[in-house]
N, C-alpha and C positions, 0 to 999 in steps of 0.2 A: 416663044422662048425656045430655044436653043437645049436640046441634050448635052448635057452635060454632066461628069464625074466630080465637080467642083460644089454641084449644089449639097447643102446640109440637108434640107428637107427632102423629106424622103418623096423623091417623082412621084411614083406608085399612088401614093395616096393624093392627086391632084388631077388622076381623069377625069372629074366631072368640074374643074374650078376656074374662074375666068382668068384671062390674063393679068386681070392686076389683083387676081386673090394670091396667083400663084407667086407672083409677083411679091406681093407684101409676105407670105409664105417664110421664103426665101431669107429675104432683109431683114425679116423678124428674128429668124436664125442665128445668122450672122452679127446682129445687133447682142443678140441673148451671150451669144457663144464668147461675145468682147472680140471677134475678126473683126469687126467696124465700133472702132474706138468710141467712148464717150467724147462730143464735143467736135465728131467729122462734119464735115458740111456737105452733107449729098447733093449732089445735082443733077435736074430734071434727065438734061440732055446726056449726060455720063451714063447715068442708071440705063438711061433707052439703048444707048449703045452697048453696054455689058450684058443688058439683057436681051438685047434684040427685037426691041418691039419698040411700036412709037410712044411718044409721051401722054396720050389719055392713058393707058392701065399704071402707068408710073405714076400719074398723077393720084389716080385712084387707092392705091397701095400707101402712097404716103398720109393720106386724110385716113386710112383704115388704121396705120402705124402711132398718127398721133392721136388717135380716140384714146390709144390703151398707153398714151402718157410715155413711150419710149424715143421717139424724136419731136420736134418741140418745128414747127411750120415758120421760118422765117420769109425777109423779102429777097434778102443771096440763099436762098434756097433749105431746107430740111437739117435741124442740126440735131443731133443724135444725142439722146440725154441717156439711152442703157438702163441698165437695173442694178440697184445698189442692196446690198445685204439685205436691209431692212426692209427693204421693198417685197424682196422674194421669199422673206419672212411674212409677211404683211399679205401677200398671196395666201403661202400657207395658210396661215389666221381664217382668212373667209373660206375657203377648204372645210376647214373643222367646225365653223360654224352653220357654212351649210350644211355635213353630214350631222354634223349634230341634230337639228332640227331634222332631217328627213326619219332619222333613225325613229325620235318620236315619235313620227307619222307611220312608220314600219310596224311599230306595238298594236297598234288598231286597226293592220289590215292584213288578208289573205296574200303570203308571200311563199307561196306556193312555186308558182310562174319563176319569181323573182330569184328564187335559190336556184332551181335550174337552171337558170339562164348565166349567172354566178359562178355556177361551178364548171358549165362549159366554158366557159371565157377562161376560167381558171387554169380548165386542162388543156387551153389553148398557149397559158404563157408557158406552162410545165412544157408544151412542146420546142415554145421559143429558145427558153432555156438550154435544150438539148443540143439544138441545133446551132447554139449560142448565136444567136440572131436576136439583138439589141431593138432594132426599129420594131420588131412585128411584138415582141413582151415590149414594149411601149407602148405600142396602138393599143392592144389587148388590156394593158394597165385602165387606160384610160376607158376604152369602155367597158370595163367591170365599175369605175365608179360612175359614170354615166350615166348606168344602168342603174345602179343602185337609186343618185336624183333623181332620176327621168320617172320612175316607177308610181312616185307620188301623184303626178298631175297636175303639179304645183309651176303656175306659168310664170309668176314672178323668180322662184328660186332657178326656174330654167332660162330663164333670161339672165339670169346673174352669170348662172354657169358658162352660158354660151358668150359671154361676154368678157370671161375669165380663162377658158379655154385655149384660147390659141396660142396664149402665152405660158401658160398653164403645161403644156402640148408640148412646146420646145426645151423648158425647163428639167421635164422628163426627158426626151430624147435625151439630151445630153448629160445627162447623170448616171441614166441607165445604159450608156457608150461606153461610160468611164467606167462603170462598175464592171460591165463584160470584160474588160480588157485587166482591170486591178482588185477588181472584188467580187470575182464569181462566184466562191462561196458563201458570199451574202444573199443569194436566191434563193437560198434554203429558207432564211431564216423572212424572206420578202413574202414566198408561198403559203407559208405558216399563218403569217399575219392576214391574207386573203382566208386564206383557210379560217381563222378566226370573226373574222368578218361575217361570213356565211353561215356560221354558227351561232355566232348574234342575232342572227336577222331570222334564221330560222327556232330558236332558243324565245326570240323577244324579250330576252334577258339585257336590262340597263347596265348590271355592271357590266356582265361582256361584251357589251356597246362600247363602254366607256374605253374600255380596257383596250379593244380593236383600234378605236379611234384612236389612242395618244401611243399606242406599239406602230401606228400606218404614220402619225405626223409628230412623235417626239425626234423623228432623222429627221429633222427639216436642216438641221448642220450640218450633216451628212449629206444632203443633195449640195448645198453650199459650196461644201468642200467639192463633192464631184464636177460643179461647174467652176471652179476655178483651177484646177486640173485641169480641165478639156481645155479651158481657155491657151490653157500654158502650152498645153497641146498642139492648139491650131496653131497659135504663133510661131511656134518651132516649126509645124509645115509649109508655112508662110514665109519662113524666112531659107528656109533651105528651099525653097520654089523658086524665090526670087536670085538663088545665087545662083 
């Protein structure tokens, strides 16, 4: 693949990933983001030429795209089905089910490790923040909760995760784009709630579990809202590109 300013997915984080990860990466993106409409009909040979490589990691990319139900595998080719409110609700939902269950497993163990690693990450987005650099308080978003699942042990709920994730991954990028640019006084109140978290976990206090979890996923409208924003966004760069 070809450097490029056009891509959504942040390069950087694709040194180590195969051509059709980084491949699927990408379309994942731009499918999320609504720059590739519900209902486009992708083709093998297009996709290879916009991205520069041959049709194996294209082909690879689209079996990865339709595992997680966003383009639907036809015989004319890949047809693009996107993610509908409910849906990205519906993410949310297993979100708070897994944290919920992990936090459980948190009450009955030595979370010692686990707070500091917590609050580094945390002083990692406070530096994001500063520098108002969106992608890296994404990445850093994500693995403060990562870390939090991951801590358990627990290989079925990391299988869920990691399964959830990459969609997961893109839904944030573009929320946390839109907030940098029209809601950056909302980091204050994003931190707090991290900060709350940490407290919970080192407290093993259930209410302030409780309280953590639905102050991190009662904005699930609020990311909603930021991706239909970005969406309105890209299209206007979209359309003054092509004029």
């Amino acid at each position: 693949m070809s450097e490029s300013k056009d891509y959504l997915y942040p390069q950087k984080w694709l040194s180590k990933a195969s051509t059709g990860d980084r491949v699927a990466y990408e379309l994942r993106m731009r499918i999320i983001s609504g720059l590739i409409e519900s209902g486009t009909i992708l083709s093998e040979n297009k996709l290879a030429a916009d991205f520069e490589v041959s049709r194996s990691p294209i082909r690879e990319a689209l079996r990865t795209l339709a595992s997680e139900n966003i383009i639907r595998l036809e015989k004319m080719g890949a047809v693009v089905i996107g993610l509908s409110e409910k849906e990205i609700e519906e993410i949310y939902d297993v979100r708070l089910l897994i944290e919920t269950f992990v936090f459980e497993r948190l009450i009955k163990m030595d979370t010692t490790n686990l707070t500091l690693e917590l609050s580094k990450t945390l002083e990692m987005m406070k530096v994001a923040i500063k520098y108002n650099d969106a992608d890296e308080f994404s990445y850093q978003d994500v693995m403060f909760h990562e870390a939090i699942i991951r801590s358990i042990g627990h290989s079925y709920i990391a299988m869920i995760w990691n399964n959830l994730k990459p969609v997961m991954e893109g839904l944030i990028l573009l929320s946390m784009r839109m907030r940098f640019i029209e809601k950056y006084d909302d980091f204050t109140r994003i931190v707090k709630n991290h900060e709350l978290y940490i407290d919970a976990i080192r407290a093993k206090d259930r209410k302030l579990m409780i309280k953590s979890l639905h102050d991190n996923f009662d904005d699930v409208q609020g990311t909603v809202e930021d991706l239909w924003r970005s969406q309105q966004m890209l299209s206007k760069g979209v359309e003054s590109h092509d004029d």
